[in-house]
LUMKOLVEX-345993 format. One record per atom (N, C-alpha, C, O): residue in three letters; x, y, z. Coordinates in steps of 0.2 Angstrom, whole numbers, plus 2048, in hexadecimal, padded with zeros to 3 digits. Example, Ala and Ser with C-alpha at 12.3 -4.5 7.8 and 13.67 -1.06 7.14 Angstrom:
<rs>
ALA8427E4827ALA83E7EA827ALA8427F0827ALA8477EF82ASER8407F5823SER8447FB824SER840800827SER843806828
</rs>
This chain:
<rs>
UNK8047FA800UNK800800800UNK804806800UNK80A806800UNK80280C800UNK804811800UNK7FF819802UNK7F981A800UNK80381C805UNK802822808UNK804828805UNK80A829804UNK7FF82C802UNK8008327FDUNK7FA83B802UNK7F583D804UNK80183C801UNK7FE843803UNK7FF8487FDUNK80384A7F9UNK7F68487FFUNK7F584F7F9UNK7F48567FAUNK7EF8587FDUNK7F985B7F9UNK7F68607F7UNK7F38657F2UNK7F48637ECUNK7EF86B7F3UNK7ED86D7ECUNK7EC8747EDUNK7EC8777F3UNK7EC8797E7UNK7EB87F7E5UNK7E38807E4UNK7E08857E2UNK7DE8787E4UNK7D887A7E2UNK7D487F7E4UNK7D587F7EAUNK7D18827E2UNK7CA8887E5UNK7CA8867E8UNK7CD8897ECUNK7C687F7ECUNK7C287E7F0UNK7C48797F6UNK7C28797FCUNK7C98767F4UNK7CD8737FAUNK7D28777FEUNK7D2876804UNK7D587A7FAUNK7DD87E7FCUNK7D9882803UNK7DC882809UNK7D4886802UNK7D288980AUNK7CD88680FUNK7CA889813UNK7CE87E80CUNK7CD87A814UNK7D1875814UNK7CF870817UNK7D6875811UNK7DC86E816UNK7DD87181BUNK7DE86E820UNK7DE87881CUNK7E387A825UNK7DC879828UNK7DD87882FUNK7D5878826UNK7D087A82BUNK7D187382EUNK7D0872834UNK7D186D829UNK7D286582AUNK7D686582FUNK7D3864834UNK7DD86682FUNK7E0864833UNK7DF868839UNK7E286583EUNK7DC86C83AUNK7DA86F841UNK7D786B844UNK7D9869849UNK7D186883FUNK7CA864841UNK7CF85C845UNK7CE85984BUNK7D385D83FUNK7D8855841UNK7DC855848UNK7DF85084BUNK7DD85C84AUNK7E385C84FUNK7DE85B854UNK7DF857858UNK7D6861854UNK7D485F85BUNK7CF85985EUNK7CC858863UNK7CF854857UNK7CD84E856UNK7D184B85BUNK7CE849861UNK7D684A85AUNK7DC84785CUNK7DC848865UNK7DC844869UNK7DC84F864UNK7DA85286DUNK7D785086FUNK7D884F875UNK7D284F86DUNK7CB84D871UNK7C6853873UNK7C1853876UNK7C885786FUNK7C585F86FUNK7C0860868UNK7BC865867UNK7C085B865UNK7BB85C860UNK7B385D860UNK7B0859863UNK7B086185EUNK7A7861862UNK7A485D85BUNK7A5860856UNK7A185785BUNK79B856856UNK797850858UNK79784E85DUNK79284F853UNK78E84B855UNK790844854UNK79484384FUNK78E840859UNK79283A859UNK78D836856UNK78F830856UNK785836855UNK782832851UNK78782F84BUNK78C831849UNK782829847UNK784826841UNK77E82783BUNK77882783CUNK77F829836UNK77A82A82FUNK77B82482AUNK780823827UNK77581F829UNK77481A825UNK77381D821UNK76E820822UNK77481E81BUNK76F81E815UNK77081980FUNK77581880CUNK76B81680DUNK76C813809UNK764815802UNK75E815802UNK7678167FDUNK7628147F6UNK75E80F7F6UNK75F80A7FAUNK75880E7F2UNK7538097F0UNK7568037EEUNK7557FD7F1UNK75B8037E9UNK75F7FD7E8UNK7637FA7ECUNK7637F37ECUNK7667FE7F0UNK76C7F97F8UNK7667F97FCUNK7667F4800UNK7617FC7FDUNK75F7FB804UNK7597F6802UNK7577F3807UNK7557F67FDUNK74E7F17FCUNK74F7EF7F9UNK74E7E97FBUNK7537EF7F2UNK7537E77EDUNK7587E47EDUNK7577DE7ECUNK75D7E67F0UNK7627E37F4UNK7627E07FCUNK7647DA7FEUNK75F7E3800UNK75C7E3805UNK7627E0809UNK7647DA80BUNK7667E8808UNK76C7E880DUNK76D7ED815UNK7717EE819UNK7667F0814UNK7657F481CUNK7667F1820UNK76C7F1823UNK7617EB823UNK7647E9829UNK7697E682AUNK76D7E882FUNK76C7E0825UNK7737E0827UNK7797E3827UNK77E7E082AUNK7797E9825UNK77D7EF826UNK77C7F282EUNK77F7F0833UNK7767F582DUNK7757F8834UNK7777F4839UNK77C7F683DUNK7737EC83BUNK7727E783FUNK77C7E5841UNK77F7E5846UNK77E7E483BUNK7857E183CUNK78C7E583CUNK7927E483EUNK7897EC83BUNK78F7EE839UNK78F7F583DUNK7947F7840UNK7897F883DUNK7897FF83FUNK786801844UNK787807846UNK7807FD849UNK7817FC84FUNK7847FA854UNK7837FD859UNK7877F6853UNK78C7F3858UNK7917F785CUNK7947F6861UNK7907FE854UNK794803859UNK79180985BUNK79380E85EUNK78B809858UNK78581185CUNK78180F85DUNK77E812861UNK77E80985CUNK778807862UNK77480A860UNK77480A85AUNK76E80F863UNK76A81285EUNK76B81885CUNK76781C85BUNK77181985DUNK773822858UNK77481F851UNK77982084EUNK76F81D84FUNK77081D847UNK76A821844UNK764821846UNK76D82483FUNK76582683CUNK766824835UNK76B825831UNK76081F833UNK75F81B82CUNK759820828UNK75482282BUNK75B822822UNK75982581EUNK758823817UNK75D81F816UNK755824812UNK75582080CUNK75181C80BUNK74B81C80DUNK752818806UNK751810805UNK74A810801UNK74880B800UNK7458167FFUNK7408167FAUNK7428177F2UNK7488197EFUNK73F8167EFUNK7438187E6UNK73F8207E5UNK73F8217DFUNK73C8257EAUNK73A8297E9UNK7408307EDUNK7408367EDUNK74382D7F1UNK74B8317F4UNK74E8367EEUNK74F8357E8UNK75083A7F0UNK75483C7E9UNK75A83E7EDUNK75C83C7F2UNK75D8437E9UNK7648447ECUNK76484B7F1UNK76784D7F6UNK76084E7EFUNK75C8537F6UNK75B8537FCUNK75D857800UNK75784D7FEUNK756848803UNK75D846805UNK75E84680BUNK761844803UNK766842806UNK76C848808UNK77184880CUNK76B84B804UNK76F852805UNK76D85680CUNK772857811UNK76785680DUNK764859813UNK767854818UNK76A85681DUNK76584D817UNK76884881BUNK76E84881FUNK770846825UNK77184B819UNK77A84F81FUNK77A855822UNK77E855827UNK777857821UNK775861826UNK77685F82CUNK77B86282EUNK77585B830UNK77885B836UNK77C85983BUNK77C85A841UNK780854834UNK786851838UNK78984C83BUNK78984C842UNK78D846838UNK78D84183EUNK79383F83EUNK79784183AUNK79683A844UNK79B837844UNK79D83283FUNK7A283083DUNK79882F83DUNK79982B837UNK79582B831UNK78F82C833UNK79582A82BUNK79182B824UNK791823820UNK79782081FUNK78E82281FUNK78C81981EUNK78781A817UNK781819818UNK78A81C80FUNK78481D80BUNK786816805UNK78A813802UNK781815806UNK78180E800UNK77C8147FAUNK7778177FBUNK7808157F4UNK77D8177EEUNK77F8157E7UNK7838117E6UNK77D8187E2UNK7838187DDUNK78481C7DEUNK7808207E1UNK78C81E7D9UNK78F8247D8UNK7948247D5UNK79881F7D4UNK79682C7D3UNK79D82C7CEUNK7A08307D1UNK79E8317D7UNK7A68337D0UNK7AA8397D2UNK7A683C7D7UNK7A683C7DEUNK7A483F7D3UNK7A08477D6UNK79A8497D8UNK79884E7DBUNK7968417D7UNK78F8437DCUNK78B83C7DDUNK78C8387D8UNK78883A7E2UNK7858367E4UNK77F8357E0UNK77B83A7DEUNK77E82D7DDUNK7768307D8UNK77182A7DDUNK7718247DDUNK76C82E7E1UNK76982B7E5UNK7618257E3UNK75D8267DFUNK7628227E5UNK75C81D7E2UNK75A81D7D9UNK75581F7D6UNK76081A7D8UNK76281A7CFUNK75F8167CEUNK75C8177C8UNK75C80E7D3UNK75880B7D1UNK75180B7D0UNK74F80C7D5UNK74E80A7CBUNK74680C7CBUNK7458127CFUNK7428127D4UNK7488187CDUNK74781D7CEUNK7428217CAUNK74381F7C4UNK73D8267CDUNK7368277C8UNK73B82D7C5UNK73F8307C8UNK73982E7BEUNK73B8357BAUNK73E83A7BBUNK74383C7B9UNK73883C7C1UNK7388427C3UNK73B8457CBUNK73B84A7CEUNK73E8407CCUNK74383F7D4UNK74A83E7D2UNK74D8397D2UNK74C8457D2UNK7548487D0UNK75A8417D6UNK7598417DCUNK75C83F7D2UNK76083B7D9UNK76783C7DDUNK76A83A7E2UNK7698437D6UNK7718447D8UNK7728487DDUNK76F84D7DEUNK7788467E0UNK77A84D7E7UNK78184B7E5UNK7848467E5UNK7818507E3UNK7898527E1UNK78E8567E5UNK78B85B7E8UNK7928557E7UNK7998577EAUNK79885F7ECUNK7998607F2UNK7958647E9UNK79586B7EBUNK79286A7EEUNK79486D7F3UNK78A8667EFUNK7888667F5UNK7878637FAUNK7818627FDUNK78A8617FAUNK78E85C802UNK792860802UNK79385F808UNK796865801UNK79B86C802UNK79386E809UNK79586D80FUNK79086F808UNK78A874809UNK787872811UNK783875815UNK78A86A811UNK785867818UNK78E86681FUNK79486481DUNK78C866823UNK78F86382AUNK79385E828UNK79985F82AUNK792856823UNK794852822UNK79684C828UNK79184982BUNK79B849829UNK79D84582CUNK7A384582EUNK7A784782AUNK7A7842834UNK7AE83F835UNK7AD83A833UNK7B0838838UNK7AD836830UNK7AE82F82CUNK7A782E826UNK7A182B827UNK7A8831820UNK7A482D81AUNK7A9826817UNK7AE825814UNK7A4823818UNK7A481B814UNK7A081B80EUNK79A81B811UNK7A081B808UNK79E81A804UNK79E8157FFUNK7A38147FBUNK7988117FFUNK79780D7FBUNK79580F7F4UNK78F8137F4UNK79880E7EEUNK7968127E8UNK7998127E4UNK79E8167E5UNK79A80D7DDUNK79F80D7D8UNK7A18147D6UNK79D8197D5UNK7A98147D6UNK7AB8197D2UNK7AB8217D9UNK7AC8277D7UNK7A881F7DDUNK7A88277E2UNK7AD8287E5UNK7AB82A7EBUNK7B28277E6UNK7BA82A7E5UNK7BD82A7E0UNK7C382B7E1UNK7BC8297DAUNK7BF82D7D2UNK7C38327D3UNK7C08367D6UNK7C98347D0UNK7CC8397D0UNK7C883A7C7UNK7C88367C2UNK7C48417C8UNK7C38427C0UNK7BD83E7BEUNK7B983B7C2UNK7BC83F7B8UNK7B583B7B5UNK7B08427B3UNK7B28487B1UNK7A78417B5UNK7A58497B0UNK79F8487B6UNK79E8447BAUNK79C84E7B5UNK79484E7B8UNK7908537B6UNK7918597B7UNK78C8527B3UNK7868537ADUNK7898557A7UNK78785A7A4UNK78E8507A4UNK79285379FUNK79785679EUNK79A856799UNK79985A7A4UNK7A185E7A6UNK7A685B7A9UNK7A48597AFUNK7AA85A7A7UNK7B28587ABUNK7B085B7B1UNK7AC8607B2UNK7B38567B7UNK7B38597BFUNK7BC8597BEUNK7C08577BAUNK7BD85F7C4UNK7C38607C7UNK7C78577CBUNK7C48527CEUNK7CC8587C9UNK7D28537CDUNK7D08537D4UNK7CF84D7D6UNK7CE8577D9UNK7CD8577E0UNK7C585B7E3UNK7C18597E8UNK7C48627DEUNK7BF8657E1UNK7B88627DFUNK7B38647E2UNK7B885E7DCUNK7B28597DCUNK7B08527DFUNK7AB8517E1UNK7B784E7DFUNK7B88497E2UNK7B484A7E9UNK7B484F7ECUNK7AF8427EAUNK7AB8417F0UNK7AC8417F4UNK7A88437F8UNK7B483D7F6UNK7B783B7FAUNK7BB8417FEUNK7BC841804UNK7BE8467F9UNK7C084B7FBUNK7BD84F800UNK7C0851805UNK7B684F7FDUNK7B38567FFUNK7AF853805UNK7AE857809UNK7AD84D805UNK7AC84A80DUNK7B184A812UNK7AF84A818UNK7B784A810UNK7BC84A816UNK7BF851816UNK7C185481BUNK7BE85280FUNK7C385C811UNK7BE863812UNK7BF868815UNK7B886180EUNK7B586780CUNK7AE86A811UNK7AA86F810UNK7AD863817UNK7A886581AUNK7A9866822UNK7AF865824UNK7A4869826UNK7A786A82BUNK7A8865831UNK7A9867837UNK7A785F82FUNK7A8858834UNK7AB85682FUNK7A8850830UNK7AF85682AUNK7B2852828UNK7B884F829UNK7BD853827UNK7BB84882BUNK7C284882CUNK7C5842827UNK7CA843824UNK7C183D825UNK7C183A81FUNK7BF83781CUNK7B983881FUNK7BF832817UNK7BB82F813UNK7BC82A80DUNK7BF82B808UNK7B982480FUNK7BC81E808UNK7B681E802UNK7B081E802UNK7BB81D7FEUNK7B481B7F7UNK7B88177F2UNK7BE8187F0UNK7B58137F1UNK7B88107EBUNK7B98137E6UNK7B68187E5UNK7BD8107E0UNK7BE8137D8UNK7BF80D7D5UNK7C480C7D4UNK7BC8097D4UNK7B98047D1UNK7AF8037D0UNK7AB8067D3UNK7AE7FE7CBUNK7A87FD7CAUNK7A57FA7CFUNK7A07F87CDUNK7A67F87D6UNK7A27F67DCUNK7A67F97E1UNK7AC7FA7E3UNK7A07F97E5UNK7A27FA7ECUNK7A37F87F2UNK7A57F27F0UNK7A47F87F7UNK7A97F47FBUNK7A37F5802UNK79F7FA801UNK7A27F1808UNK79F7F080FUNK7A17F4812UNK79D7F8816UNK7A97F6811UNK7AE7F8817UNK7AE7F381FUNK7B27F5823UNK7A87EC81EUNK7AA7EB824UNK7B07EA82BUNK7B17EA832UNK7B47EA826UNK7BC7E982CUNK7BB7EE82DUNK7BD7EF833UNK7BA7F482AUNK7BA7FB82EUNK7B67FB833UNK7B77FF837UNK7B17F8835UNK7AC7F8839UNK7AE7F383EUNK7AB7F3844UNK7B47EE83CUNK7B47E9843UNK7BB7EB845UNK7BD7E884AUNK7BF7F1841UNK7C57F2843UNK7C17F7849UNK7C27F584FUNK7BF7FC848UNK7BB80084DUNK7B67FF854UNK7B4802858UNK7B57F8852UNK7B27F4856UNK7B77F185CUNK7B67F0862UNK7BC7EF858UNK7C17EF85DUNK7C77F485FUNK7CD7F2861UNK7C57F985FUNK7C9801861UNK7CF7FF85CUNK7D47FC85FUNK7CF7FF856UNK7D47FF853UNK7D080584DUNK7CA80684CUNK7D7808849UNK7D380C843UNK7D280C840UNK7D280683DUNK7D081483AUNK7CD811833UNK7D2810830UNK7D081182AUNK7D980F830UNK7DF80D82DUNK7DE80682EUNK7DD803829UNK7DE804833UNK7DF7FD835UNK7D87F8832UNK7D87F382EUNK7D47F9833UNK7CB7F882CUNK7CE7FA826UNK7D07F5824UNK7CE7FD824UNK7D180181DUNK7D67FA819UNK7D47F8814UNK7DC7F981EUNK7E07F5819UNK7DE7EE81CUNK7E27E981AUNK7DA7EC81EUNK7D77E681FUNK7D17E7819UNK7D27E3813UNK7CE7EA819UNK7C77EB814UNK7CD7E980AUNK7CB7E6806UNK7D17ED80BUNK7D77EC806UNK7D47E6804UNK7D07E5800UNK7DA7E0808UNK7DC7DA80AUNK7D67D6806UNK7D77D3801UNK7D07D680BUNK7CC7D380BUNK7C77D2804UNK7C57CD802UNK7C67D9803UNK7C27DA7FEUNK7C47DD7F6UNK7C07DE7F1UNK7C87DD7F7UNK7CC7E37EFUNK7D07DE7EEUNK7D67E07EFUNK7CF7D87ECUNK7D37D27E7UNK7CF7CE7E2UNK7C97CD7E3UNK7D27CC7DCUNK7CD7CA7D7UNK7C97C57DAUNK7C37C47D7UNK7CA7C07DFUNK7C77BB7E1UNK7C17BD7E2UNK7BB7BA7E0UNK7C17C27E7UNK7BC7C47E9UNK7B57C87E4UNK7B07C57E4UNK7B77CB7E1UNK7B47CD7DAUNK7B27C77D7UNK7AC7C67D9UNK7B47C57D5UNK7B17C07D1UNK7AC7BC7D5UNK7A77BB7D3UNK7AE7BC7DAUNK7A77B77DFUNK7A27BA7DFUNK79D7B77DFUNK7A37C37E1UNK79C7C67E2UNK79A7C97DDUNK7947C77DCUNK79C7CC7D9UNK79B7CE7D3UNK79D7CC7CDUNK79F7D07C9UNK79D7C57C9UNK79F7C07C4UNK79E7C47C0UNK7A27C77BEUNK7977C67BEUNK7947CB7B7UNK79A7CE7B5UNK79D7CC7B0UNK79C7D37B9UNK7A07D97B9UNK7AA7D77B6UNK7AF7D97B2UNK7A87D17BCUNK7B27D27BDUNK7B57D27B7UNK7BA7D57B7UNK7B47CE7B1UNK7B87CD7ACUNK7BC7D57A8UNK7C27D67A7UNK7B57D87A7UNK7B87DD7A3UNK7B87E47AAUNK7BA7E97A7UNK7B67E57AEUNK7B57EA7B6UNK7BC7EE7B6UNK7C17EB7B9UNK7BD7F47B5UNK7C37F87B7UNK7C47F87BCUNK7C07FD7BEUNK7C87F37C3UNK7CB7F27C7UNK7D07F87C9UNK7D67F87C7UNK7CF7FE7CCUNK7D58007D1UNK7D67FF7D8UNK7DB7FB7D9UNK7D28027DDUNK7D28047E1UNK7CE8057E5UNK7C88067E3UNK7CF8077EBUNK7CB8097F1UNK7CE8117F3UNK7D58107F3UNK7CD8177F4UNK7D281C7F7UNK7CF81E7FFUNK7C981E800UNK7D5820804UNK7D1821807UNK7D582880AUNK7DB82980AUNK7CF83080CUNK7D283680BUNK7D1839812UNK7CC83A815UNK7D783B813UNK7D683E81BUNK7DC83B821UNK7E283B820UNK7D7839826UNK7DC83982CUNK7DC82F82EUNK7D982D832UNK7DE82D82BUNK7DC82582DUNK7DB822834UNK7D781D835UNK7E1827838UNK7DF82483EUNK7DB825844UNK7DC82584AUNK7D382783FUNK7CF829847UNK7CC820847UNK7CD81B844UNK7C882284EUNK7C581C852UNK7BF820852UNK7BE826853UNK7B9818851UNK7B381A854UNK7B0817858UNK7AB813858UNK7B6818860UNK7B4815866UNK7B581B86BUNK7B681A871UNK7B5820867UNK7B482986BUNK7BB829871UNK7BA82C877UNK7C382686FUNK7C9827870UNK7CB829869UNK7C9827863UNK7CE83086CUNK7D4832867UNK7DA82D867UNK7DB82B86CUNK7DE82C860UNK7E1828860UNK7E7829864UNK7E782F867UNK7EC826866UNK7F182586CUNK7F7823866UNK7F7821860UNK7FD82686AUNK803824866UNK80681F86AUNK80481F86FUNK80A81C867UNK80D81486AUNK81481686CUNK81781B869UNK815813871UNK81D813873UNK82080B873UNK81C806876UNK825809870UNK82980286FUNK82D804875UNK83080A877UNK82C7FD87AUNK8327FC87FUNK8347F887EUNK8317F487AUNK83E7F6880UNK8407F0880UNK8447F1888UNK8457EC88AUNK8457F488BUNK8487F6891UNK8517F188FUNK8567F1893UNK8517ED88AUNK8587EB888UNK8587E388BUNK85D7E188DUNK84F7E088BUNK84F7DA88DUNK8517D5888UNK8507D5882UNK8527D188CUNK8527C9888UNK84A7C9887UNK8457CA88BUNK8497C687EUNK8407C587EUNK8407BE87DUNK83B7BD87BUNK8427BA87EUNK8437B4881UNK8417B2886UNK83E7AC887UNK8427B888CUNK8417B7892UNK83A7BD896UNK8397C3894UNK8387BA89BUNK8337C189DUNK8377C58A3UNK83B7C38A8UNK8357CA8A2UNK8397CF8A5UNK8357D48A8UNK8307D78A4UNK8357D58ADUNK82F7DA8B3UNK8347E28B2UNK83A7E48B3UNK8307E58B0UNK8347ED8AEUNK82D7F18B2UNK8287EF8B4UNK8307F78B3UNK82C7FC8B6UNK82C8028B2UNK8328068B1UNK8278048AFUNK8278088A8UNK8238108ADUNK81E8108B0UNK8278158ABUNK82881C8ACUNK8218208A5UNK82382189FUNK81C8208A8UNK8198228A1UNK8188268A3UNK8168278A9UNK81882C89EUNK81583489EUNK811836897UNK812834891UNK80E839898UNK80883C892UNK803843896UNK80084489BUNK80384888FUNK7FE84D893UNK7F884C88FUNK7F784B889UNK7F384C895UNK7EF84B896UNK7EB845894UNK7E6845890UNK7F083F897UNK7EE838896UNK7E983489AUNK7EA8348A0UNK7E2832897UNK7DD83189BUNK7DD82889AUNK7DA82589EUNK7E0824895UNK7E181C894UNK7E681B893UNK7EA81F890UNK7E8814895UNK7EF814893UNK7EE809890UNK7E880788FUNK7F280788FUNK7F27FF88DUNK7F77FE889UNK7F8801884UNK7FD7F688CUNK8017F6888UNK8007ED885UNK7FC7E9887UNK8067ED881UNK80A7E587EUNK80E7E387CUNK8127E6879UNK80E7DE87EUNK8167DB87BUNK8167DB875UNK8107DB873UNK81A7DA86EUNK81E7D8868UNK8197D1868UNK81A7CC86CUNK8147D1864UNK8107CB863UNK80B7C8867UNK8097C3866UNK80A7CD86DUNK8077CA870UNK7FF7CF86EUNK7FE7D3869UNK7FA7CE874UNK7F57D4873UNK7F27D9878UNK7F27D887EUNK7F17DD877UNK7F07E487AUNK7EC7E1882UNK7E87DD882UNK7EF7E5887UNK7EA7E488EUNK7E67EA88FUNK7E77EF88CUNK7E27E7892UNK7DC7EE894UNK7DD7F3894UNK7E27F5896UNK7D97F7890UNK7D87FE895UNK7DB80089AUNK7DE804896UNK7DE80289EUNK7DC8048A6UNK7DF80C8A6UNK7E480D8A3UNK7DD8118ABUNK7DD8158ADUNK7E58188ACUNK7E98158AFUNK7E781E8A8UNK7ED8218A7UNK7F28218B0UNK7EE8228B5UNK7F881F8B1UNK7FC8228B6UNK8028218B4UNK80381E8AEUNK8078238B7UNK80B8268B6UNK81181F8B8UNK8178208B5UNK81081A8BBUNK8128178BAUNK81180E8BAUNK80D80C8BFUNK8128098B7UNK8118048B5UNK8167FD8B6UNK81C7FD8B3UNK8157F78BAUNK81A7F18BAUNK8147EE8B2UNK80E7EF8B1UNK81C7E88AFUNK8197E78A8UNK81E7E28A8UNK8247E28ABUNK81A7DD8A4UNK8207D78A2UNK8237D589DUNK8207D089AUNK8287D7899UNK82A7D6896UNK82B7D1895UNK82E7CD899UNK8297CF88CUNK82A7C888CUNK8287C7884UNK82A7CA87FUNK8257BE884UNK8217BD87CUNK81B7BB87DUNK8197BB877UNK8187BA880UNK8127B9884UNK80B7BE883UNK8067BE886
</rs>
């Protein structure tokens, strides 16, 4: 894999990345104010003729809000207005199953009536609260490029994914595919279920899901001739959605033998540390328990 930082001169990005990283720094602090519910949304097509709400919701997206969920969507008379408002006010997490390209979400594309506009396009999701994590289910909705009603979009001021994690005011990031299918993200859901992040779900979800084997199993019609790239994912990778900002790690070895266990008494300092948990080299993390200042620990393989 690999890690690519982007900057840009575009209109519309260039005067919110410093606001991003602000958002990211007080993220991190624990100084962030937002709404920590979760937003379901799914289209006519994933949520009835597919008939993927409950086990989305059931398996994947309560387990970690319980009933801070708000589920929206799921008729073929939704348009993409409806779901635009559906962002106005903000969540910790965004869960949209739709179709879509680059630049705009085309909502309930299946058996949609004539006259029910379905596209919500990137400018206006500029316009709403948005999310600290959009997931995005939706062929081709992280495309760098491609058109929307006709016109070339921009390299980045269009981009879905972009403007969910840079351009809204809860935004810190965002995965979408660029390929002809979409992805569950569930490892992102059981990496987060187990206080681990969306870095760590992120490259499981890779692993897991983004290999031809796979493909061909769920989607056979497709895989032969299917432009295969990727998955992108835009922002800050390492938030948790178990309401800890992330911790930084420290490696001991105190210059023991790891052959043998070794009782060390570890000196730990941090401002203003409210948890602490440590582990051996292969082994797995211990509890939780209450930050102090100092610590007996057994060094070992165990």
């Amino acid at each position: 894999g690999a890690v690519r930082l982007l900057w840009t001169s575009d209109h519309v990005l260039a005067g919110t990345l410093n606001e991003w990283l602000d958002r990211s720094h007080a993220y991190h602090q624990g100084a962030l104010e937002y709404n920590d519910e979760a937003l379901l949304f799914m289209d006519y097509g994933y949520g009835i003729k597919c008939n993927m709400m409950d086990p989305i919701l059931n398996k994947h997206v309560k387990p970690l809000y319980g009933d801070r969920v708000v589920v929206k969507g799921c008729t073929n008379t939704t348009s993409g207005d409806d779901y635009i408002e559906a962002l106005r006010p903000g969540y910790e997490l965004i869960s949209v199953w739709s179709h879509a390209g680059s630049a705009s979400h085309w909502i309930s594309y299946e058996g949609m009536p004539d006259d029910v506009n379905g596209s919500a396009p990137s400018y206006k999701i500029r316009e709403t609260q948005g999310g600290l994590v959009t997931l995005i289910w939706g062929c081709h909705a992280g495309d760098f490029g491609g058109s929307y009603n006709g016109e070339e979009v921009s390299f980045l001021s269009d981009n879905l994914a972009a403007n969910y994690a840079f351009s809204t005011p809860y935004g810190l990031a965002c995965a979408a595919a660029t390929r002809s299918i979409g992805t569950t993200f569930r490892e992102v859901y059981w990496a987060w279920d187990n206080a681990s992040s969306l870095a760590t779900g992120f490259a499981a979800n890779l692993e897991v899901e983004y290999d031809r084997a796979t493909i061909e199993r769920i989607a056979p019609n497709i895989a032969q001739d299917m432009w295969v790239k990727d998955v992108v994912l835009m922002g800050d990778p390492f938030l948790r959605i178990d309401h800890r900002p992330w911790n930084l790690s420290l490696t001991i070895d105190d210059d023991a033998d790891f052959t043998s266990d070794t009782t060390v008494d570890l000196q730990v300092s941090a401002n203003e540390g409210e948890e602490m948990r440590f582990k051996n080299a292969g082994g797995t993390w211990s509890p939780w328990e209450a930050f102090c200042s100092t610590k007996e620990w057994v060094l070992g393989d165990s």
